[in-house]
C-alpha positions as CSV (number, residue, x, y, z in Angstrom):
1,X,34.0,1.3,-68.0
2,X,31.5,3.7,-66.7
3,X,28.2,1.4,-67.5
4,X,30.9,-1.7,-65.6
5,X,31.1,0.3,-62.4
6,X,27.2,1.5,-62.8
7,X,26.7,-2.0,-63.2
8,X,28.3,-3.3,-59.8
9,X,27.5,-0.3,-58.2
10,X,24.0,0.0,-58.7
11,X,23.2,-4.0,-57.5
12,X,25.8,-3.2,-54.3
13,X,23.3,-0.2,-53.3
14,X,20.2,-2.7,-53.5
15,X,22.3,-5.3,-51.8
16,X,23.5,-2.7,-48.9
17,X,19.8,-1.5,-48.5
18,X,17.9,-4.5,-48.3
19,X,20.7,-5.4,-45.8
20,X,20.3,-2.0,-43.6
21,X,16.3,-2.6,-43.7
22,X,16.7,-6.4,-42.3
23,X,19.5,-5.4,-39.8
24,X,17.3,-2.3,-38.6
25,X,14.2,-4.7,-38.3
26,X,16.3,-7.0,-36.4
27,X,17.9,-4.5,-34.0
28,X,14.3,-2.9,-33.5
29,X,12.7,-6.2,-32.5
30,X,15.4,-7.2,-30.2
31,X,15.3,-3.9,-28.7
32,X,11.2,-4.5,-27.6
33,X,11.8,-7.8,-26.6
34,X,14.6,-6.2,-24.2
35,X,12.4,-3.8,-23.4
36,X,9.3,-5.7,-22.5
37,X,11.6,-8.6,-20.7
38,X,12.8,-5.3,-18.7
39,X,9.1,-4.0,-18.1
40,X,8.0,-8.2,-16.9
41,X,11.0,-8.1,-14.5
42,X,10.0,-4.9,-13.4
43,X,6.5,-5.5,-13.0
44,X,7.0,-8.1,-10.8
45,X,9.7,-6.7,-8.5
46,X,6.7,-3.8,-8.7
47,X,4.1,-6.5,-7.6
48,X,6.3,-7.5,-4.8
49,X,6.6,-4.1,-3.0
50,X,3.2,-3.4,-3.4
51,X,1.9,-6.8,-1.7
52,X,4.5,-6.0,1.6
53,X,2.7,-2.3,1.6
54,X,-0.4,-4.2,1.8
55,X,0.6,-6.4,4.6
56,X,2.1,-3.8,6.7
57,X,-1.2,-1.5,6.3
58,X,-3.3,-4.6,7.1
59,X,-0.8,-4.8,10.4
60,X,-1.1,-1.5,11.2
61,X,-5.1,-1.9,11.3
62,X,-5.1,-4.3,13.2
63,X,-2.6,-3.0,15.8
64,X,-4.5,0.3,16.0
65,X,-7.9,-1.7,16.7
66,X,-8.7,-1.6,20.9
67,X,-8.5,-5.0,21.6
68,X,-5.2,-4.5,19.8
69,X,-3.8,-1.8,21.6
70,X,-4.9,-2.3,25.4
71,X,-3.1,-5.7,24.9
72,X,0.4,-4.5,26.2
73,X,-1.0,-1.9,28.6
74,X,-0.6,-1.8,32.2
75,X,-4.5,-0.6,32.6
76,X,-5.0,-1.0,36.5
77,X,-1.8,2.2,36.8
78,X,-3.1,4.6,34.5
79,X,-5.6,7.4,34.5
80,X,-8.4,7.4,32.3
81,X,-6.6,10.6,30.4
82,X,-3.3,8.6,30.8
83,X,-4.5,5.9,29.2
84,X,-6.2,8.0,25.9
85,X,-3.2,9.6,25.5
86,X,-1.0,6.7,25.3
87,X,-3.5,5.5,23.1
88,X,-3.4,7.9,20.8
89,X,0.4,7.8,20.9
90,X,0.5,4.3,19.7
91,X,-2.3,5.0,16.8
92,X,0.2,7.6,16.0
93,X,3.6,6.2,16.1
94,X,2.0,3.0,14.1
95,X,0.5,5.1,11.5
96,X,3.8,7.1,11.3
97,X,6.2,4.4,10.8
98,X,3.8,2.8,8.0
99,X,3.5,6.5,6.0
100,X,5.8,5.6,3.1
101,X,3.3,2.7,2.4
102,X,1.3,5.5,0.6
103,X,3.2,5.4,-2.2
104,X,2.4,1.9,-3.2
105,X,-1.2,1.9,-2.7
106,X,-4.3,3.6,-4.3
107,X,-5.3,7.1,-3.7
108,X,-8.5,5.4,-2.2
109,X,-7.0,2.8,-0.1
110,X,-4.6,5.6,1.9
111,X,-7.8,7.8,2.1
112,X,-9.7,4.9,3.8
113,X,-6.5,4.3,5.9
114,X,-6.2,8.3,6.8
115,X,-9.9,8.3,7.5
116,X,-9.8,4.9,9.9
117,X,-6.8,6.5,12.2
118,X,-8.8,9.9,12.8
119,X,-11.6,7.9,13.2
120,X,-10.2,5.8,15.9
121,X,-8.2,9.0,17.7
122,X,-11.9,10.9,18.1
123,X,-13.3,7.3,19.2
124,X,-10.6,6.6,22.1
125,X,-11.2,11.0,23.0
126,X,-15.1,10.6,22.8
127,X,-14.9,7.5,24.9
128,X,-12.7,9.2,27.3
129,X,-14.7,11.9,27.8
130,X,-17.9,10.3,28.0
131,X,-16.7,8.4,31.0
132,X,-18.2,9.2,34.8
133,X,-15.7,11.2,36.4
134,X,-15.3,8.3,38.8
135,X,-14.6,5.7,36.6
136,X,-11.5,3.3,36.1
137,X,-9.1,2.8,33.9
138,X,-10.0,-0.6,33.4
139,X,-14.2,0.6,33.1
140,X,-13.0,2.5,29.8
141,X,-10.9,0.0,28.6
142,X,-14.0,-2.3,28.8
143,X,-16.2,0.4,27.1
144,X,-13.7,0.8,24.8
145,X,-13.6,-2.6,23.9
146,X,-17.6,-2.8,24.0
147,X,-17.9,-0.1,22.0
148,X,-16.2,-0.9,19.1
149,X,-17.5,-4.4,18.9
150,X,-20.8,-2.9,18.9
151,X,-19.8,-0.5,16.1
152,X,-21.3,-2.7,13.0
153,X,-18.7,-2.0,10.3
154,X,-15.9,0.6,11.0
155,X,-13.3,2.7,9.2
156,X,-10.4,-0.4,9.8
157,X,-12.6,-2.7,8.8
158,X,-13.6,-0.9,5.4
159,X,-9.9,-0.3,5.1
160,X,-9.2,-3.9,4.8
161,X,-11.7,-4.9,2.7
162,X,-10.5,-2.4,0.1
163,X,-6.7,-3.3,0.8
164,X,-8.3,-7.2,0.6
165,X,-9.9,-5.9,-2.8
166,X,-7.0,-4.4,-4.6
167,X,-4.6,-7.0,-3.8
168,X,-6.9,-9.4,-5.7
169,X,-6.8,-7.5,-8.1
170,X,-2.7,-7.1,-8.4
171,X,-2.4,-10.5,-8.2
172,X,-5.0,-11.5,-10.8
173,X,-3.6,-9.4,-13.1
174,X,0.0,-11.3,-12.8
């Protein structure tokens, strides 16, 4: 009776552990597949934030270039010191309303980003007060625009270049 219920017992405990491995092989590969379908989703929801941080930092370059911001400004009724600080307002107020973008780019992009608005706030101030004491609003607008042109490769456009650069690079490793 004994060696009977060794008998059935012993075949029932192999039986129940070779189940137990197979079902716990089973549950741990459908678990990674969840996983990495959950990580792929993720990733590209990820991707997709990061391109629209890209896009509005390329916007906000361009809208804190001169030629950019003396577009909508009534030049001929402002002072020359008028006119730099309302400048430097709008440099400020773009580059506020983009600072969450930081969080989606490189530590190197948002440096070159940080770098190319002080960079453009002691351009308009050096302009400004470089400027005859009789000059128009509308001379240092042209100097402004003048200048920069003239300024080979600046800050905004090194900016974009690396914003330009690390895009590529999130989308060509899609």
């Amino acid at each position: 009776m004994v060696s009977q219920i060794i008998g059935f017992t012993i075949p029932a405990l192999v039986v129940f552990a070779c189940v137990w491995v197979v079902l716990g092989y089973q549950y741990r590969a459908e678990d990674k597949k969840r996983l990495w379908e959950l990580q792929r989703a993720s990733a590209k929801e990820i991707t997709q934030i990061r391109l629209r941080a890209y896009e509005r930092l390329v916007l906000l370059l361009e809208r804190t270039e001169p030629e950019h911001l003396l577009v909508d400004m009534d030049i001929n009724s402002l002072s020359i010191i008028d006119m730099q600080r309302s400048l430097l307002r709008t440099v400020r107020m773009e580059f506020d309303h983009n600072l969450s973008q930081q969080v989606y780019v490189s530590d190197r992009v948002w440096e070159h980003i940080l770098q190319a608005r002080d960079e453009m706030a002691s351009f308009i101030s050096t302009m400004a007060q470089q400027m005859p004491k009789d000059s128009t609003s509308l001379q240092y607008a042209q100097v402004l625009l003048t200048a920069y042109r003239n300024n080979g490769i600046t800050p905004h456009q090194t900016a974009l270049n690396l914003i330009k650069e690390e895009a590529r690079q999130l989308l060509d490793h899609r």
